[in-house]
C-alpha positions as a Markdown table, in Angstrom:
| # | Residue | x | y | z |
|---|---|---|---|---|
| 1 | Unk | -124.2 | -25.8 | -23.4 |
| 2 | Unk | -123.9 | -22.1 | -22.0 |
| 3 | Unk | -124.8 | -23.2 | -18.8 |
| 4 | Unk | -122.0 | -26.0 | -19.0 |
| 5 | Unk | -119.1 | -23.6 | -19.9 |
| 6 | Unk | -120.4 | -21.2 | -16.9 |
| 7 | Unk | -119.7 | -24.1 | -14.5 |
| 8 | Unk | -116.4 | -24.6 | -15.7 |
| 9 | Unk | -115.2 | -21.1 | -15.4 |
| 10 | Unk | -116.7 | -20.9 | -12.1 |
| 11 | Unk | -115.0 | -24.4 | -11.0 |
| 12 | Unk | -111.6 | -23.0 | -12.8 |
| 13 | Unk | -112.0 | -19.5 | -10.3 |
| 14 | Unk | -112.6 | -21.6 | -7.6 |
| 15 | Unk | -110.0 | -23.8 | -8.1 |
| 16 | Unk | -107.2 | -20.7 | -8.5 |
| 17 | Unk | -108.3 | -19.0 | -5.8 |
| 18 | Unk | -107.9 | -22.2 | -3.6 |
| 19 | Unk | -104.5 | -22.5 | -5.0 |
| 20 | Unk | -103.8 | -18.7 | -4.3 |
| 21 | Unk | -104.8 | -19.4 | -1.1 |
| 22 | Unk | -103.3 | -21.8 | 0.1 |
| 23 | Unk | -100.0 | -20.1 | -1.8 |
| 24 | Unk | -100.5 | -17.1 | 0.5 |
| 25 | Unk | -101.2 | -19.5 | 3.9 |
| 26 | Unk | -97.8 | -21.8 | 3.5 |
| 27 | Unk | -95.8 | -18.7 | 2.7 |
| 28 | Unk | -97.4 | -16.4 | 5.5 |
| 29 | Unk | -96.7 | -19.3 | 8.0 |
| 30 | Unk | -92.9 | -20.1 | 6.9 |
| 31 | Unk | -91.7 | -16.4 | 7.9 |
């Protein structure tokens, strides 16, 4: 169960530092 929520919180990083990312890319290329 541990392990299960560990996953999750790692999935939820990853998927907010994609997001971030890609934030960061689209607004560094429109200028």
């Amino acid at each position: 169960m541990q392990n299960n929520a560990r996953v999750k919180t790692d999935y939820l990083f990853l998927n907010q530092s994609a997001l971030a990312g890609t934030y960061l890319y689209s607004s560094r290329n429109s200028s």
